[in-house]
C-alpha positions as CSV (number, residue, x, y, z in Angstrom):
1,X,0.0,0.0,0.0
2,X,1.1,3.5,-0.7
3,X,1.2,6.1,1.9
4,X,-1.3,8.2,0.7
5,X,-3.1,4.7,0.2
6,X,-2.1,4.0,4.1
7,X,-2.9,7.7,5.0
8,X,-6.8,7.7,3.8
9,X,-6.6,4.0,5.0
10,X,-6.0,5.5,8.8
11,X,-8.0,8.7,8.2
12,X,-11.4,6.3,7.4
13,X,-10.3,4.3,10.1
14,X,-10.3,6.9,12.7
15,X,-14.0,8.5,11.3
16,X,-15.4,4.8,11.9
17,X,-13.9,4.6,15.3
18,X,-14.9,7.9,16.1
19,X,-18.8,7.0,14.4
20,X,-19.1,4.0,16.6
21,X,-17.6,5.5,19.6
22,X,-20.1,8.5,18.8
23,X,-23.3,5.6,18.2
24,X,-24.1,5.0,22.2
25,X,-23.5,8.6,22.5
26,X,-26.1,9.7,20.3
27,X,-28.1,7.0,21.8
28,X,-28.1,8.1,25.4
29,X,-29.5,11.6,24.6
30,X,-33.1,10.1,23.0
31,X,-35.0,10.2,26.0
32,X,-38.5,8.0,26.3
33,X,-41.7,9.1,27.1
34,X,-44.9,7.3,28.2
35,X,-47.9,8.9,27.0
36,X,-51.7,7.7,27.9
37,X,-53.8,8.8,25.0
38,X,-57.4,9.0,25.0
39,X,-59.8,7.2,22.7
40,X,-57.4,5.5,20.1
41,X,-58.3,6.6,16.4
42,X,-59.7,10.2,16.7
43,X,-57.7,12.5,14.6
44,X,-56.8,14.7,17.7
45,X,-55.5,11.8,19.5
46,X,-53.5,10.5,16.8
47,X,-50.8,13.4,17.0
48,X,-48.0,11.4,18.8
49,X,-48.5,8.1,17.0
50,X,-48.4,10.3,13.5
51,X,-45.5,12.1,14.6
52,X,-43.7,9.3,15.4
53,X,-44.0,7.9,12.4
54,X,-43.1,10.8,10.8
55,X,-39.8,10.8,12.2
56,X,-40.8,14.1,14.0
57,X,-40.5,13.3,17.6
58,X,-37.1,11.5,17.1
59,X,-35.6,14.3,15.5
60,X,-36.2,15.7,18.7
61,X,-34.4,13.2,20.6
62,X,-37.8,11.6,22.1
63,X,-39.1,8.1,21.7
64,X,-42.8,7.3,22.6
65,X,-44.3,5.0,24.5
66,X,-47.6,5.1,23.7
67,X,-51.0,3.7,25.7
68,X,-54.3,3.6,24.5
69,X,-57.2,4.6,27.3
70,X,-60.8,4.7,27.5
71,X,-61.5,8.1,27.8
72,X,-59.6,11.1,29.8
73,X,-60.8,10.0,32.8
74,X,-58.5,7.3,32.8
75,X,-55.6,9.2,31.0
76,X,-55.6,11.7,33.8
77,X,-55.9,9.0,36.2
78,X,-52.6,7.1,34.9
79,X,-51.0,10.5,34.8
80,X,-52.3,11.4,39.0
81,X,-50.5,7.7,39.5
82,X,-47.2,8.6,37.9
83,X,-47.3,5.3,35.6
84,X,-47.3,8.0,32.5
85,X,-45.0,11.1,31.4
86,X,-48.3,12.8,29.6
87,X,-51.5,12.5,29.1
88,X,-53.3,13.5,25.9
89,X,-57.3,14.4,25.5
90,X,-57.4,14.4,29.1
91,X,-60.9,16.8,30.1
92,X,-60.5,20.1,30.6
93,X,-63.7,20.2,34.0
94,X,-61.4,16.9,35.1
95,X,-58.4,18.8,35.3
96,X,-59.8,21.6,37.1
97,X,-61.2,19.1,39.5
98,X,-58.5,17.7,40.4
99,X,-56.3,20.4,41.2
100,X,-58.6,22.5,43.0
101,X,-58.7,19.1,45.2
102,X,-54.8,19.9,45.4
103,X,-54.1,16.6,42.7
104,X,-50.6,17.0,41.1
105,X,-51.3,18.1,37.8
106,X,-50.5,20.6,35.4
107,X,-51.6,21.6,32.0
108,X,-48.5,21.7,29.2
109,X,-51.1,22.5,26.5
110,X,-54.4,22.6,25.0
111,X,-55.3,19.4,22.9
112,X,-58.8,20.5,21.3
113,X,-60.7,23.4,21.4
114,X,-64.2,23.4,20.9
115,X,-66.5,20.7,20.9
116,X,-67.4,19.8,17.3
117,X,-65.7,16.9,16.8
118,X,-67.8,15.0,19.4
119,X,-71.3,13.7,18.7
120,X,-74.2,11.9,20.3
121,X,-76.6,10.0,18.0
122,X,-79.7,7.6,18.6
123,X,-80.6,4.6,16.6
124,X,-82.5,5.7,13.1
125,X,-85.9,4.9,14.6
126,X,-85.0,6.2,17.6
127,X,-88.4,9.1,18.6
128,X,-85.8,11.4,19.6
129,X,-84.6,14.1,17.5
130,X,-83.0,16.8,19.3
131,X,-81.6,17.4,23.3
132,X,-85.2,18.6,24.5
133,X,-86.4,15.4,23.7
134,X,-83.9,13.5,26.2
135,X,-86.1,13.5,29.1
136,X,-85.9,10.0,31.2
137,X,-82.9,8.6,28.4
138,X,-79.8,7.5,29.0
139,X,-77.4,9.2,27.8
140,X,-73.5,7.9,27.1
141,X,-70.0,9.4,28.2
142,X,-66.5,8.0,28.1
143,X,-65.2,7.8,31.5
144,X,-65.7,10.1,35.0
145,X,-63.6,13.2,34.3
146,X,-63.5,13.3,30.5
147,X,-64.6,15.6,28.1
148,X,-67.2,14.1,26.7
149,X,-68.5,13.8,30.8
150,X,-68.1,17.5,30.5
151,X,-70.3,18.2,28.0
152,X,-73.1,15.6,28.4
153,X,-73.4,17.1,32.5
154,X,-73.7,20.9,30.4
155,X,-76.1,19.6,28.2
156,X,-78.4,18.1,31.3
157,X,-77.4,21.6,33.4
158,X,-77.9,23.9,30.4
159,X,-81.7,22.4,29.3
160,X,-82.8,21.5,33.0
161,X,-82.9,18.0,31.8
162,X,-83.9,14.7,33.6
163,X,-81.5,12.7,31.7
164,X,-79.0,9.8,33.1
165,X,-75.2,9.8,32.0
166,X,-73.7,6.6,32.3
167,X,-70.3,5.8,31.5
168,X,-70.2,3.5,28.2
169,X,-65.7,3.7,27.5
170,X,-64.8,4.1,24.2
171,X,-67.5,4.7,20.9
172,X,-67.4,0.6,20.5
173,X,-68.4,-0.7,23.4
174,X,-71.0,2.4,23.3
175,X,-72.6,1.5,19.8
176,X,-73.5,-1.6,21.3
177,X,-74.7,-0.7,24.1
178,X,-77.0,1.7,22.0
179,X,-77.7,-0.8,19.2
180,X,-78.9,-3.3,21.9
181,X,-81.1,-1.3,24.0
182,X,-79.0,-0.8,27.3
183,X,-78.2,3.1,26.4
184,X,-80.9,5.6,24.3
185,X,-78.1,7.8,23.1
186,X,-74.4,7.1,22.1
187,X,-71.5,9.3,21.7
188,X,-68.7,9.2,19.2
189,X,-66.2,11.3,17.4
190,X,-65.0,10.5,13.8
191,X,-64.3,9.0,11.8
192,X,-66.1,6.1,14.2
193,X,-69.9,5.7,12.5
194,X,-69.6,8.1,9.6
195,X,-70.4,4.8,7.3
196,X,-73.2,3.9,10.3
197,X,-74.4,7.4,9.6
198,X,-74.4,7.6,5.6
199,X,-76.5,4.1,5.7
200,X,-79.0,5.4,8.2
201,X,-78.4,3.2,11.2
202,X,-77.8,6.1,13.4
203,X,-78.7,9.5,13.3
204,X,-77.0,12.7,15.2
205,X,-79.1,14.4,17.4
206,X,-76.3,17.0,18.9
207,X,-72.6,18.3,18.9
208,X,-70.1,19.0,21.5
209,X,-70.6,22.4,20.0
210,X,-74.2,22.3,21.3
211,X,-73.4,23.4,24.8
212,X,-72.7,26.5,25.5
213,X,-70.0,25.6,28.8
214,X,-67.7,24.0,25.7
215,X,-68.9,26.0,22.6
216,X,-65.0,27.5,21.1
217,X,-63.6,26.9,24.1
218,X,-60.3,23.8,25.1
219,X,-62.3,21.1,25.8
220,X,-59.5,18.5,26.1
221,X,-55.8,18.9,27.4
222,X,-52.5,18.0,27.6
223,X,-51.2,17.3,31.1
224,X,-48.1,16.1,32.9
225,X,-47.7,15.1,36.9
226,X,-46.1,18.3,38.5
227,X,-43.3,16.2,39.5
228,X,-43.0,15.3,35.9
229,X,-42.1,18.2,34.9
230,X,-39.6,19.6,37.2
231,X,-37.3,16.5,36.5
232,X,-38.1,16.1,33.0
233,X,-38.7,19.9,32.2
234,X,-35.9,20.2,29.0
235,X,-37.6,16.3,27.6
236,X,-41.6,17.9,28.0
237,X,-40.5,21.3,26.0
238,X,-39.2,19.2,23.5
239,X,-42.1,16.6,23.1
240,X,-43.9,20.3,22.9
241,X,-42.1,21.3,19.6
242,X,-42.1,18.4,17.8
243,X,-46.1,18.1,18.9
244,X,-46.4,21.6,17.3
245,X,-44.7,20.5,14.3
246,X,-46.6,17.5,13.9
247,X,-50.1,19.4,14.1
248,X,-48.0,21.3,11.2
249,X,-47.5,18.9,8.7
250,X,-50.8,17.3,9.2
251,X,-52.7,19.9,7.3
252,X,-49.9,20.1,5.3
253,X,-48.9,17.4,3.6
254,X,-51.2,14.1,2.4
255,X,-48.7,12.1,3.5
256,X,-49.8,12.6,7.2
257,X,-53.7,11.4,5.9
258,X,-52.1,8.0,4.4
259,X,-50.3,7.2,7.9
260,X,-54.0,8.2,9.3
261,X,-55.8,5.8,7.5
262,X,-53.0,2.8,7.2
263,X,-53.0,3.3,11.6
264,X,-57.1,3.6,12.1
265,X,-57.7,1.3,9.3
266,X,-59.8,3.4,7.4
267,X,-60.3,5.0,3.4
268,X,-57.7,8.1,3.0
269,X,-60.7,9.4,1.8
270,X,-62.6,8.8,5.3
271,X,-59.4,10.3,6.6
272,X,-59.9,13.3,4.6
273,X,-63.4,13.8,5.7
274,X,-62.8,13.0,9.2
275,X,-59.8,15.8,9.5
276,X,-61.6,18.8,6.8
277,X,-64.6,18.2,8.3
278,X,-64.7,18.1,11.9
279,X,-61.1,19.2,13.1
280,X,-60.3,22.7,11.6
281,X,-56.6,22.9,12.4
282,X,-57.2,26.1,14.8
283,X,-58.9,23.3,16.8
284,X,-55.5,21.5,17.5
285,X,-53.3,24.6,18.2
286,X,-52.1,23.5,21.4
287,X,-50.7,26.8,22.7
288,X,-53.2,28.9,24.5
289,X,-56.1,27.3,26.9
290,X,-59.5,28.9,24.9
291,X,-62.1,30.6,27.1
292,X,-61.1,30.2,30.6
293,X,-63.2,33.4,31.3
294,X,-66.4,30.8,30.8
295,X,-64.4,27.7,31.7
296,X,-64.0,28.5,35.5
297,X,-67.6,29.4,36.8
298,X,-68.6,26.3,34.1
299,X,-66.5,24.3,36.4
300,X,-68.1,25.7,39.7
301,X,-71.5,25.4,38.0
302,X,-71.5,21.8,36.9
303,X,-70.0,21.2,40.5
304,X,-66.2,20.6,39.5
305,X,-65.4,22.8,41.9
306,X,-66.6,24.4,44.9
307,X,-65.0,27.6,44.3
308,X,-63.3,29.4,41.0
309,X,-60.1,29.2,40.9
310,X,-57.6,32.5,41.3
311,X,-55.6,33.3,38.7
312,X,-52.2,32.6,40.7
313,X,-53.9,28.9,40.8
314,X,-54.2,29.0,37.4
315,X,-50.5,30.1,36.7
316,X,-49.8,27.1,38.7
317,X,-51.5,24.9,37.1
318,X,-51.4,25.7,33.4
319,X,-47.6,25.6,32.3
320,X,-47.6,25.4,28.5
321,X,-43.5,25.6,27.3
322,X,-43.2,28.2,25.1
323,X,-42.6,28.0,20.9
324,X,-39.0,27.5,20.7
């Protein structure tokens, strides 16, 4: 060999040493999250596991751990418990609940605002046709705590209704609980029962947008365990940036509607639909809680709380990391 030959010989060398050296390095710095995400499939809720794909969250040095839950009830529960990092579509009157009842949680971001994603729905030969005619029904939520809890207790408050909410999980195992009989009216959010819709099985009867407690206001939050983030404070601002990015490039590119469809199993052009239709991307924008003004007497109204909370409290609770 020649000693240029022998020179470039060493120099590659010494860059491969210095790659492999550098691999557990690089390695060491991606830092894992667990996330509990509410009702699997909804376009909202699908921001982490698109992102991920995407390659977004790893550019940011974060793996995900994701779990599915039954409803933000249970995603705020599992974030109270410490088993999770975040929790995503957790209720926005759970939240407040549980920190007025000194719980360890605070608020890193909005997740939706405004309720128009969410609907309730009878069978199609069902005699009701609108809230007013709810009187003596059953009438389906996710879990205690949730969002969609939230708005079916405004609903009841708002038209001095003698309904009863009963907990039903996820928009499954509540479509057959309606389609047998046990519950008079379902909830769902898309794309779950837009075909069930189109062939007339079910029929809407009212939108989260219907009462006036959630009407353009968060409904459903992102929220960490205070402890959470003071030790993982640097890890939570980034998981914030590459969320906001994510949100980005899902109005942005159709790339972001195939990973959609391939993960709910579902038509790319259900996927369409279900995002243009019911989640305007304002909806998602994860950086200012919507409406607190209305939020906080909701809360002591619907009996969340006993008492409104200050707006020192309210620093406390709601810590959203700022845009980098």
């Amino acid at each position: 060999m020649t000693k240029i030959g022998s020179t470039i010989g060493g120099l590659l060398f010494s860059a491969g040493m210095l790659l492999t050296a550098a691999a557990p390095v690089a390695a060491q710095t991606t830092d894992t999250l667990k996330l509990a995400v509410g009702q699997r499939g909804n376009w909202d809720t699908s921001v982490a596991e698109l992102g991920q794909r995407a390659g977004i969250f790893s550019k940011h040095g974060l793996n995900l751990e994701i779990l599915y839950t039954q409803g933000g009830g249970e995603t705020q529960q599992a974030v109270l418990s410490n088993s999770v990092d975040v929790g995503v579509a957790a209720g926005v009157m759970g939240a407040l609940s549980a920190f007025s009842k000194g719980a360890p949680i605070r608020i890193i971001g909005a997740e939706t605002t405004g309720g128009q994603d969410l609907y309730w729905y009878v069978k199609s030969d069902s005699p009701v046709q609108s809230l007013k005619d709810i009187d003596g029904q059953t009438i389906a939520y996710s879990t205690n705590g949730s969002s969609t809890h939230g708005v079916v207790n405004a609903f009841i408050d708002e038209n001095d209704l003698d309904a009863q909410p009963t907990a039903t999980g996820g928009p499954s195992a509540t479509l057959t609980a309606v389609m047998s009989g046990q519950i008079d009216i379902g909830w769902a959010a898309p794309p779950f029962g837009l075909d069930l819709i189109e062939k007339n099985q079910i029929r809407i009867i009212a939108s989260g947008s219907d009462a006036d407690a959630f009407r353009e206001q968060t409904v459903r939050l992102l929220i960490t365990n205070a402890a959470t983030l003071e030790s993982k404070r640097d890890a939570l601002g980034r998981f914030m940036t590459a969320y906001r990015e994510t949100v980005d490039w899902m109005y942005a590119d159709d790339e972001a509607l195939r990973h959609y469809a391939e993960f709910v199993g579902i038509s790319e052009e259900i996927a369409r639909r279900t995002r243009d239709e019911f989640f305007p991307k304002q909806a998602l924008n994860p950086d200012e809680v919507v409406g607190l003004s209305q939020i906080v007497p909701s809360a002591v109204s619907l009996k969340y709380t006993d008492r409104e909370l200050t707006q020192e409290e309210l620093g406390q609770l709601i810590q959203i990391p700022p845009r980098s």
